[in-house]
FIRO-136380 format. One line per 2 residues: number of its first residue (from 1); for each residue x, y, z of C-alpha. Coordinates in nm, 2 decimals. Each point is the difference from the previous one (the first is absolute). Example, Ala and Ser with C-alpha at 12.3 -4.5 7.8 and 13.67 -1.06 7.14 Angstrom:
2
1 = 1.23/-0.45/0.78  0.14/0.34/-0.07
This chain:
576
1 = -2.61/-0.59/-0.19  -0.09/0.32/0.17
3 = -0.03/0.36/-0.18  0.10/0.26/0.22
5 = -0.22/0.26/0.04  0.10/0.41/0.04
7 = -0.09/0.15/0.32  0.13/0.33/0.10
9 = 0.15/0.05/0.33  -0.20/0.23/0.26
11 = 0.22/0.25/0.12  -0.04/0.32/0.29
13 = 0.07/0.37/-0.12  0.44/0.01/-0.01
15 = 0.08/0.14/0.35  0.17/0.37/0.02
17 = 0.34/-0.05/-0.21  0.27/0.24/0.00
19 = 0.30/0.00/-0.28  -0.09/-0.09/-0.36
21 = -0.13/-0.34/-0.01  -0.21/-0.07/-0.30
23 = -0.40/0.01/0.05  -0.04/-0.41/-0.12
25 = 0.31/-0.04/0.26  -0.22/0.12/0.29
27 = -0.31/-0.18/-0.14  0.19/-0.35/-0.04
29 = 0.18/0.04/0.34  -0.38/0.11/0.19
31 = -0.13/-0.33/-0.18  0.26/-0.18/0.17
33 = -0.01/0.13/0.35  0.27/0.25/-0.03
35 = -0.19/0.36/0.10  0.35/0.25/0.07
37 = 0.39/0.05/-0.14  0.10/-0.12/0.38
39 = -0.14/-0.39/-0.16  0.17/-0.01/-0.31
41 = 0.38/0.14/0.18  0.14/-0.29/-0.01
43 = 0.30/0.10/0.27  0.20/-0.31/0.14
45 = -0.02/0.19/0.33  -0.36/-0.07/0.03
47 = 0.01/-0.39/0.01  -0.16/-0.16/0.26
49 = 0.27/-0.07/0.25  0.15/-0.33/0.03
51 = -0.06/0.03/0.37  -0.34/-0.06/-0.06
53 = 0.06/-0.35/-0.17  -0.01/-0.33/0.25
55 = 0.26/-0.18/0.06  0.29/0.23/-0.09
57 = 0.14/0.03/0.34  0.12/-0.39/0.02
59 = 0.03/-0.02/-0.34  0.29/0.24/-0.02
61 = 0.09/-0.10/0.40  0.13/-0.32/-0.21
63 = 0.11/0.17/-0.32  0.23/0.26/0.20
65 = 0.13/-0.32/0.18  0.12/-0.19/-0.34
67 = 0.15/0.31/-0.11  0.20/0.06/0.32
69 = 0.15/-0.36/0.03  0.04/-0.07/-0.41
71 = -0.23/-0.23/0.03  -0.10/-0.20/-0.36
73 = -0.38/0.14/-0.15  -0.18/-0.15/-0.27
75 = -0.29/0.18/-0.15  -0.29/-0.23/-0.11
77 = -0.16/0.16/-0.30  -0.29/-0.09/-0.20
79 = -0.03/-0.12/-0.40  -0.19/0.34/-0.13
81 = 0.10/0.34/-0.05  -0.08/0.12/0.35
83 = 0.19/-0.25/0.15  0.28/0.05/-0.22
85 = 0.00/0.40/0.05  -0.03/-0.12/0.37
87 = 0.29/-0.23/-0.02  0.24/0.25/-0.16
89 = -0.14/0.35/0.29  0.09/-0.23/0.28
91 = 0.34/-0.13/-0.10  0.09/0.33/-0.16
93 = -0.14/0.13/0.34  0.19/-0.22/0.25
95 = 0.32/0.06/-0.19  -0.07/0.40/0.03
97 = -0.05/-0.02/0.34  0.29/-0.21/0.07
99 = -0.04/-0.38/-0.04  0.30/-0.18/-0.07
101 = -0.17/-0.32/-0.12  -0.33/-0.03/-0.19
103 = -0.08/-0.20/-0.22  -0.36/-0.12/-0.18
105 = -0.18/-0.29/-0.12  -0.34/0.00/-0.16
107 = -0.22/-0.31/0.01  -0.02/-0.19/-0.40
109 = -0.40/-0.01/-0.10  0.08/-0.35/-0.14
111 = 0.17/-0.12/0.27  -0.05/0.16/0.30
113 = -0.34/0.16/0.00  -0.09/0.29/0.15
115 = 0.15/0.20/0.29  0.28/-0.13/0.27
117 = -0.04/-0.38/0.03  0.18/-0.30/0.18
119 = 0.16/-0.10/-0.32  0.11/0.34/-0.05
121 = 0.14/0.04/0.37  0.21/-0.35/-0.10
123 = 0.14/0.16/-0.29  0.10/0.30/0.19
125 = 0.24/-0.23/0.26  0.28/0.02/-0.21
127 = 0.02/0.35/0.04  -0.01/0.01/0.35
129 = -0.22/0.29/0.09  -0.08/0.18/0.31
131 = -0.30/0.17/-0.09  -0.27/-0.05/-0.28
133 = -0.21/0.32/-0.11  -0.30/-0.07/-0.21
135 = -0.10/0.29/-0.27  -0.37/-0.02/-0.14
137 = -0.03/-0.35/0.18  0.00/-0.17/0.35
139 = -0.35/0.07/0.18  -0.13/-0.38/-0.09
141 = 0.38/-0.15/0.00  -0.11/-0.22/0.32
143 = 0.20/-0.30/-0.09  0.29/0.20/-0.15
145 = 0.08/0.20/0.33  -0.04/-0.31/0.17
147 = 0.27/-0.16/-0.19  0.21/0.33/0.02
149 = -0.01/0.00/0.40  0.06/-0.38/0.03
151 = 0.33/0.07/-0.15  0.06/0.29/0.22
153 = -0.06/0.29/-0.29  -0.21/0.28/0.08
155 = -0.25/0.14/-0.22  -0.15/0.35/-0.08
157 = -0.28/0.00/-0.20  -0.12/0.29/-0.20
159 = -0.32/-0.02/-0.20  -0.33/0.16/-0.13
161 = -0.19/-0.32/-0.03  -0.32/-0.04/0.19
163 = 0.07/-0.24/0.30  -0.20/-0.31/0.06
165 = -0.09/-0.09/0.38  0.31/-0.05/0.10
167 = 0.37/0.17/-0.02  0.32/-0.18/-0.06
169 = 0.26/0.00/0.33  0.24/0.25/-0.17
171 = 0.19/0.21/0.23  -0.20/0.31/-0.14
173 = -0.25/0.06/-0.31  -0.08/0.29/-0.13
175 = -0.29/0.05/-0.24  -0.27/0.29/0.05
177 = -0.27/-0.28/-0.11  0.04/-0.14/0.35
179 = -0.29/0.00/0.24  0.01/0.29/0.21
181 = 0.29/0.16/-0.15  -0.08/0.41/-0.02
183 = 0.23/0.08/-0.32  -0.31/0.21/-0.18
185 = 0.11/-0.13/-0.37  -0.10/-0.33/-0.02
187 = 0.17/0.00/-0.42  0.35/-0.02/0.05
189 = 0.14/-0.27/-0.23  0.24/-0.25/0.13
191 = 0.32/0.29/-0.11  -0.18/0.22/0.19
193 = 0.03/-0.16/0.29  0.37/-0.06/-0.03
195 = 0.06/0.33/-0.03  -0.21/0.11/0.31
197 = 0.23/-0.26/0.19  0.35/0.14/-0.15
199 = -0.14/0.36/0.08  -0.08/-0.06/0.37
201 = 0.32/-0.27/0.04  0.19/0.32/-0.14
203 = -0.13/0.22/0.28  0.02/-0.29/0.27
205 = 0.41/0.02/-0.13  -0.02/0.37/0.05
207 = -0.08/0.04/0.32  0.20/-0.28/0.12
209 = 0.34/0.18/-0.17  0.06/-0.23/-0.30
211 = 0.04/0.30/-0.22  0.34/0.12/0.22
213 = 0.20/-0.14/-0.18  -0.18/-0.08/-0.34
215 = -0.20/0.20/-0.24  -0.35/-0.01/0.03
217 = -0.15/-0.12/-0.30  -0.28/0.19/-0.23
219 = -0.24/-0.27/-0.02  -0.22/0.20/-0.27
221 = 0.28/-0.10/-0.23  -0.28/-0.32/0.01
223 = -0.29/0.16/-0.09  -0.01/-0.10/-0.34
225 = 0.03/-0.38/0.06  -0.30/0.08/0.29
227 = -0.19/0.15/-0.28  0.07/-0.24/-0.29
229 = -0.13/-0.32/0.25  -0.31/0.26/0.14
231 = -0.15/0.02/-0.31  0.10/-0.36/-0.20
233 = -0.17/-0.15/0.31  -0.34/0.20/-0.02
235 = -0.07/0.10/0.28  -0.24/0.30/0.06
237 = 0.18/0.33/-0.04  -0.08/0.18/0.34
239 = 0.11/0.31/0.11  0.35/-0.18/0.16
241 = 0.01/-0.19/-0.30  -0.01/0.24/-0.24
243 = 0.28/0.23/0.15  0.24/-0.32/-0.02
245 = -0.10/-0.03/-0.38  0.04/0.34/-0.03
247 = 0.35/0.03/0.21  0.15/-0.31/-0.25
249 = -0.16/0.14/-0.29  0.18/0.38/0.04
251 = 0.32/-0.20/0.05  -0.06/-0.21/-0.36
253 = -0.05/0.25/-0.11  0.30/0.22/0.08
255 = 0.21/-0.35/-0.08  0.09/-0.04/0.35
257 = -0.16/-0.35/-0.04  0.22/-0.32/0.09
259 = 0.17/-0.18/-0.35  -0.23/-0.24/0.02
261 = -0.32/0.24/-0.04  0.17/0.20/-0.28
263 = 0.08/-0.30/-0.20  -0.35/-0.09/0.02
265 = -0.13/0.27/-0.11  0.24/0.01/-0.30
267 = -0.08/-0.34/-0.02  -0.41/0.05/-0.07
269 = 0.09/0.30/-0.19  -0.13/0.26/0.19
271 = 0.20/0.32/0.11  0.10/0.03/0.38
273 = -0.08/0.41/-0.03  -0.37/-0.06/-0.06
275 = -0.08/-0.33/0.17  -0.36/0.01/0.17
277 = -0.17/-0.27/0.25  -0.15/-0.17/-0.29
279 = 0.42/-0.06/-0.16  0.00/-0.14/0.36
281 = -0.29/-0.30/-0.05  0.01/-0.07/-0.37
283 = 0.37/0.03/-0.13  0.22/-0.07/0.29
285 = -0.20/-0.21/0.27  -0.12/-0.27/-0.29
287 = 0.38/-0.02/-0.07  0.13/-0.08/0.38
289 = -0.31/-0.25/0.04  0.08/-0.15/-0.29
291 = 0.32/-0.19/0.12  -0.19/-0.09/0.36
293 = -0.29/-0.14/-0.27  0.18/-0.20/-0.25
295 = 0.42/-0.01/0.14  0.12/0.10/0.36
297 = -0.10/0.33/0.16  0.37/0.00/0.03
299 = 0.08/0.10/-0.29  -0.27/0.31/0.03
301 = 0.20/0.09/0.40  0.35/-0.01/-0.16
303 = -0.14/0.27/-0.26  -0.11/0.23/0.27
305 = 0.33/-0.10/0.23  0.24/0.11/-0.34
307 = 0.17/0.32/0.06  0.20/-0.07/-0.35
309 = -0.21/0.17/-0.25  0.14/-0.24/-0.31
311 = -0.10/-0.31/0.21  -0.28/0.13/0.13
313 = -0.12/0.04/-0.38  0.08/-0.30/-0.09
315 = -0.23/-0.16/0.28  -0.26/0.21/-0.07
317 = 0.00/-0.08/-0.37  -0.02/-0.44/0.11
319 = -0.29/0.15/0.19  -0.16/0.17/-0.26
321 = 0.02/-0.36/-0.22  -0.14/-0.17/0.24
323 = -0.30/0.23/0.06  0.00/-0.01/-0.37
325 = -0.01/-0.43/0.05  -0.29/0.08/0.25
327 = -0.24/0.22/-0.20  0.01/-0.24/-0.31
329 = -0.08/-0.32/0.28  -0.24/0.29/0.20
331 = -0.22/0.03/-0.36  0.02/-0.39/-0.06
333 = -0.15/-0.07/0.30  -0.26/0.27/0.03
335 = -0.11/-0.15/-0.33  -0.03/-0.31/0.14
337 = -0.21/0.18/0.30  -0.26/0.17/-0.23
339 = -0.04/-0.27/-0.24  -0.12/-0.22/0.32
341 = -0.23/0.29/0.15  -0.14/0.00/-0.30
343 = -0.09/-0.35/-0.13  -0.15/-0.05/0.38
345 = -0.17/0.30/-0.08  -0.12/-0.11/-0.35
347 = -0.09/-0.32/0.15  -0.19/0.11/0.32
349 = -0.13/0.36/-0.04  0.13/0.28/0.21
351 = -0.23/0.00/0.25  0.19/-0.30/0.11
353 = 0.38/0.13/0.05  0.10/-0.05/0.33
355 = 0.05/0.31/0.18  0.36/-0.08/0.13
357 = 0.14/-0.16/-0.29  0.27/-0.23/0.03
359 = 0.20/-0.12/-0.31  0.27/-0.30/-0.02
361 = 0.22/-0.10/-0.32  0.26/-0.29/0.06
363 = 0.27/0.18/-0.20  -0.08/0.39/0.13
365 = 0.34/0.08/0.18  -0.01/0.07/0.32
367 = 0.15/0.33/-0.02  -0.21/0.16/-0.19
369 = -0.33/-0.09/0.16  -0.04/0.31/0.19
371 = 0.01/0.21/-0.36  -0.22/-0.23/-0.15
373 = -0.25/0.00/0.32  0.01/0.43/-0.06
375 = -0.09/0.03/-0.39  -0.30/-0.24/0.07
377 = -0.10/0.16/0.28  0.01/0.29/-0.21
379 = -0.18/-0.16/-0.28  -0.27/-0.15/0.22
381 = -0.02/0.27/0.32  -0.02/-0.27/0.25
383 = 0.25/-0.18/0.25  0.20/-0.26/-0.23
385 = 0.23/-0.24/0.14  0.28/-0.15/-0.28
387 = 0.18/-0.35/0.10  0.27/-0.19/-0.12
389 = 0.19/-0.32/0.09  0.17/0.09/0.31
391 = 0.27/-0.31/0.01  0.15/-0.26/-0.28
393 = -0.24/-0.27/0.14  -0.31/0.20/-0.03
395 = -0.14/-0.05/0.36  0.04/0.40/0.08
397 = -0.18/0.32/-0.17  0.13/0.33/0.07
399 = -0.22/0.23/-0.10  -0.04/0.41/-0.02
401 = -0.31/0.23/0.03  -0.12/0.34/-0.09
403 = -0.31/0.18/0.12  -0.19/0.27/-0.10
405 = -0.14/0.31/0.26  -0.17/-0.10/0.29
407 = 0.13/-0.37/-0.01  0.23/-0.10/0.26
409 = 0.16/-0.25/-0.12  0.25/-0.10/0.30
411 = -0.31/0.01/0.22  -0.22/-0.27/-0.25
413 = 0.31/-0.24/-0.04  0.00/0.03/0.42
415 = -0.35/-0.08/-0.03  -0.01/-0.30/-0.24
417 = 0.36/-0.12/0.24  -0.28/0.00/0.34
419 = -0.28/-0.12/-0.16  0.22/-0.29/-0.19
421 = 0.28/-0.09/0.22  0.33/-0.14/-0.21
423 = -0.19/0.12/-0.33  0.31/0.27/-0.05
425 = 0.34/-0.11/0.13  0.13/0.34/0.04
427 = -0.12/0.37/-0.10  0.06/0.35/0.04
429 = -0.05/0.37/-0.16  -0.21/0.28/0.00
431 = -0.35/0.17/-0.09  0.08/-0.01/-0.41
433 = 0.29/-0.31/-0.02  0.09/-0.33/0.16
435 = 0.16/-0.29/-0.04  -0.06/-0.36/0.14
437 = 0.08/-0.39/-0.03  -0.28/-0.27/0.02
439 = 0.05/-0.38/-0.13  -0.04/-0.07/-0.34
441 = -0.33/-0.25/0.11  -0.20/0.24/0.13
443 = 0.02/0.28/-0.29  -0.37/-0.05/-0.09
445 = -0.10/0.04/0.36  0.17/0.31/0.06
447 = -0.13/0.12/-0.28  -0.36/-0.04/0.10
449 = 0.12/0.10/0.36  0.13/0.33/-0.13
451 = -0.29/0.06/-0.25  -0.22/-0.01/0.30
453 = 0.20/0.25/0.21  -0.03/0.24/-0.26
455 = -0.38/-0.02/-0.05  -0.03/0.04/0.40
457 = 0.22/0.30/0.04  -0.04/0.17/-0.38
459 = -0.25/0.27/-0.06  -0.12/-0.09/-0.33
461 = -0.02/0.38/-0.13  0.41/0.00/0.04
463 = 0.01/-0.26/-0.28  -0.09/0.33/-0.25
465 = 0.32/0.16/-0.07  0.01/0.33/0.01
467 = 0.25/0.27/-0.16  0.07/0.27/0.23
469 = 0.08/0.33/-0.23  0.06/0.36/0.14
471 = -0.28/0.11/-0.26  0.07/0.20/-0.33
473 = 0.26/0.30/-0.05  -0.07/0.34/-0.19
475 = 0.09/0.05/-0.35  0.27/0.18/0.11
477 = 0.17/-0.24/0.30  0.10/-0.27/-0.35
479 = 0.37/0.15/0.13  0.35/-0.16/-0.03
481 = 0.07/0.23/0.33  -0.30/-0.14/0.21
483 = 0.15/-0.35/-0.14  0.33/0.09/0.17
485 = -0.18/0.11/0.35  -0.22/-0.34/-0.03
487 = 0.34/-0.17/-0.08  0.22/0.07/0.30
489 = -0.29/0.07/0.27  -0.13/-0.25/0.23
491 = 0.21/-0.28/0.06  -0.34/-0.17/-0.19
493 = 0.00/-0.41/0.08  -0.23/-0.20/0.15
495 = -0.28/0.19/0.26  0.12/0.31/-0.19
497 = -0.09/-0.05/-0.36  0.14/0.19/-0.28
499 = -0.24/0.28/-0.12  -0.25/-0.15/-0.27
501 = -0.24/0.19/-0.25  -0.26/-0.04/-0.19
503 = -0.16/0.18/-0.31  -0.16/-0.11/-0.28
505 = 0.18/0.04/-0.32  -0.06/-0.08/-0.40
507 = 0.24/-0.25/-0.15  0.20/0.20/-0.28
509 = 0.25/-0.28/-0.08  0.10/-0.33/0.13
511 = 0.34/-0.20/-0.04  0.11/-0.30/0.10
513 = 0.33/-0.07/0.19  0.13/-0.34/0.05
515 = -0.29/-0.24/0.01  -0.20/0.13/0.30
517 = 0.09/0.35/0.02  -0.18/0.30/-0.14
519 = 0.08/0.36/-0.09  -0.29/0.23/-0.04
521 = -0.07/0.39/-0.14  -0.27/0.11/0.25
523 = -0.22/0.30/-0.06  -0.14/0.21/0.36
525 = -0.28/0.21/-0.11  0.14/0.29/0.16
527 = 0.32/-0.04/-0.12  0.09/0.13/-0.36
529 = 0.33/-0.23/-0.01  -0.01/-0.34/-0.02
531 = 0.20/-0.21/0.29  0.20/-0.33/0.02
533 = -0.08/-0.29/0.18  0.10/-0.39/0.06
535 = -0.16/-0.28/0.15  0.23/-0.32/0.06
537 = -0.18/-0.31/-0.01  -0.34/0.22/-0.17
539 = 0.01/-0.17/-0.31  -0.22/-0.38/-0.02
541 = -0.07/-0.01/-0.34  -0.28/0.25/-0.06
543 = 0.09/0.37/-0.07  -0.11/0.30/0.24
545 = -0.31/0.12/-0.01  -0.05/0.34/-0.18
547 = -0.08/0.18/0.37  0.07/-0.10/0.30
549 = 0.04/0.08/0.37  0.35/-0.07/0.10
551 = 0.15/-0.01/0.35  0.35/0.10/-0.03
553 = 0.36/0.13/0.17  0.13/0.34/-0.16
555 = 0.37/-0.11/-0.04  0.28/0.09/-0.20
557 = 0.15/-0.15/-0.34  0.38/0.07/0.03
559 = 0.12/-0.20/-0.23  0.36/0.07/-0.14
561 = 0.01/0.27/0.29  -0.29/0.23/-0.15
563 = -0.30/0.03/0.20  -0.35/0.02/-0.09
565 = -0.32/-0.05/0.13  -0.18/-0.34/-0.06
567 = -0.27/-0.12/0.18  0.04/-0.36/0.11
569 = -0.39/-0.19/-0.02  -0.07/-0.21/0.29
571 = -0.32/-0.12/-0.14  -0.26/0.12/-0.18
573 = -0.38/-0.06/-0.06  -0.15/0.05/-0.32
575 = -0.28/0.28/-0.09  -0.28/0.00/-0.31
């Protein structure tokens, strides 16, 4: 396993600020490419405009036609929280701007696999629909729109997945990941993209005199579904990203969120007034993956669809059992995980771990791969693939990968799929995740196949983790009010990481909660009060050291609604 080491982030001299933003403020935005107030004004008005996105034009050519002749849509979603928050914008969206039948399906993980398939399509006949619109899926659905135009239904796709060499025939995709396509960000997630298509179908209606006769809908009434999916999915937080976050945030907050969000939140135990980005990825996404993971993503869309708050609580509590369900089966199997790194490495050495790593257990579930794949990764910095049995008669592994900085993980799976034809059945993803199918027979090869990808493609001096931290803060910056700023600034996610110190500090007094978490008494030697801290997951069975150099968040304690400042240790190294 991997120690992280602290490395403070360069930054350039804050840029000329006007107003009363906080000195570290201007420091932790500079450090992060952010060098005026005009970057960090996050105004809806300054989205990039949808007319700059491929695609739209025929896309909402054929949407503006269903909704004229009544014609019978069925959204496509996907099983995790992007496609879910996808799912819900563009049938909440379609029925705002006028549709008069919509209706959704989202593929089963167990049954269906990924994304809009010919089975799928089959199951869809009874319906009888028109038009199909993919959310979050679509760009690799070759045999799916096949099967969807033999039976005379056309599809839309929408999507943010990188495209392999060729399209599906769909009569219009829309994805800025295209080749060629001039949309500047490049990070939407897949709810992202549906918006962008309701917003410029919504101007299309416009100017062609829909809105006579009907009101024309406030589509920002969506923002915090856009939001919620934005940042569950990971994607980096641009500038366009971040005013979407933003947008949705500022309406949680203000409870102008749909039932479904509120009773989520409620749900987790957090309060809708102060919910941040982080609420977004840790409390609320978990829970709407959760039923795509272990149950049916349908359950997690019906949550988000519920304008009843009572039901809507009462789906967001199943939801909050079954994430419940998932973390106890989540820790099981990352045991599993560690215990094997570990007796290959006892048995081998570490100079001989592969540098892809690709890990298989016959009774690992299938959804929960992708978690288990990202706390090993973690554990080990390096690409790790985690498999498990894909079908009942254990011919088929589906597996799910994470990668660490300047990995591409889409790109090496392409790799191993030209260098070893018919080694993976199907893949797709990104830079950081992806998913893919290969026969049970060839798991060793693959392996090996992947291993050997990494090593070509891997700089070995990005196998040292490194802790990014904005550096140390005055004596006098330990303040519940700079906590506050910290708090609500940003939106911080992924490509935009929340601000991080470091100091060193002497260990007053140590507690231990639960089994694995710790509470500490620090003591800054500038400082004539003591402060609080916590690190979850800090405690393996030796104590703290008496000094130490910690790399922490400054958050707030507000437990039983009083607030106080706490710092919240992100890892630490020890000092004689």
């Amino acid at each position: 396993m991997r120690n992280w080491r602290i490395e403070r982030r360069s930054a350039p001299p804050p840029g000329e600020w006007t107003g009363n933003l906080h000195p570290v403020l201007q420091r932790i935005y500079a450090a992060r490419g952010v060098a005026s107030p005009h970057d960090v004004e996050h105004r809806l008005a300054r989205l990039v405009s949808p007319r700059q996105l491929g695609g739209l034009d025929t896309a909402c050519e054929r949407l503006e036609r269903a909704l004229r002749e009544g014609e019978r849509i069925v959204v496509v979603g996907d099983f995790d929280a992007d496609g879910a928050t996808g799912t819900a914008v563009a049938v909440r969206g379609l029925r705002l701007l006028g549709a008069t039948d919509v209706d959704y399906q989202v593929p089963n993980r167990f049954t269906h696999g990924y994304g809009l398939s010919p089975a799928l399509v089959d199951e869809l006949l009874p319906r009888k629909p028109d038009l199909i619109v993919t959310v979050d899926n679509g760009v690799a659905a070759h045999a799916g729109v096949a099967a969807a135009n033999a039976l005379g239904i056309a599809v839309v796709v929408t999507d943010h997945h990188l495209p392999g060499d060729s399209l599906p025939d769909a009569a219009a995709i829309v994805n800025p990941n295209l080749p060629g396509d001039a949309f500047p960000s490049k990070a939407l997630a897949g709810v992202g993209v549906v918006f962008y298509v309701l917003l410029a179908l919504r101007a299309r209606l416009r100017a062609n005199g829909w809105f006579v006769q009907r009101a024309e809908p406030d589509l920002s009434t969506l923002l915090d579904l856009v939001a919620l999916g934005t940042v569950a999915d990971l994607v980096p937080l641009d500038y366009n990203n971040r005013v979407l976050v933003d947008a949705g945030l500022r309406r949680i907050r203000a409870r102008q969120a749909c039932a479904g969000v509120l009773a989520l939140i409620e749900s987790s135990k957090r309060a809708a007034e102060s919910l941040c980005a982080n609420d977004l990825g840790f409390a609320l996404g978990p829970r709407i993956n959760a039923a795509g993971r272990m149950d049916d993503m349908r359950l997690g869309i019906e949550c988000l669809l519920c304008d009843e708050p009572r039901r809507a609580r009462e789906l967001a509590d199943r939801l909050s059992a079954i994430n419940a369900e998932r973390r106890d089966l989540q820790a099981q199997m990352v045991e599993q995980g560690e215990a094997t790194v570990a007796s290959y490495l006892a048995r081998y050495g570490a100079d001989t771990l592969p540098i892809g790593v690709v890990l298989y257990e016959p009774d690992w579930h299938v959804g929960i791969v992708g978690l288990v794949a990202s706390k090993l990764k973690e554990r080990l910095h390096r690409p790790v693939i985690a498999c498990a049995p894909g079908d009942d008669d254990g011919e088929e592994i589906k597996a799910s990968g994470r990668s660490i900085a300047g990995f591409h993980l889409r790109d090496a799976l392409a790799e191993v799929d030209v260098t070893t034809p018919g080694l993976i059945t199907r893949f797709g993803g990104h830079a950081m995740a992806a998913g893919l199918t290969l026969p049970a027979s060839r798991l060793a090869e693959f392996a090996a196949a992947f291993d050997a990808v990494a090593r070509r493609r891997l700089d070995p001096a990005l196998l040292d983790p490194v802790l990014q931290t904005d550096g140390c803060l005055a004596a006098h910056e330990y303040d519940l009010e700079l906590a506050r700023q910290l708090r609500f600034a940003g939106p911080w996610g992924q490509a935009f990481p929340e601000p991080l110190f470091d100091d060193e500090f002497r260990v007053l007094d140590w507690k231990l909660m639960g089994q694995t978490h710790l509470r500490l008494t620090l003591q800054h030697a500038q400082r004539r009060e003591p402060l609080d801290a916590v690190m979850f997951g800090g405690y393996a069975g030796q104590p703290p050291p008496a000094r130490l150099r910690a790399a922490f968040e400054l958050s707030i304690d507000d437990w039983n609604g009083r607030e106080k400042l706490r710092l919240l240790v992100r890892h630490w190294e020890a000092l004689t």
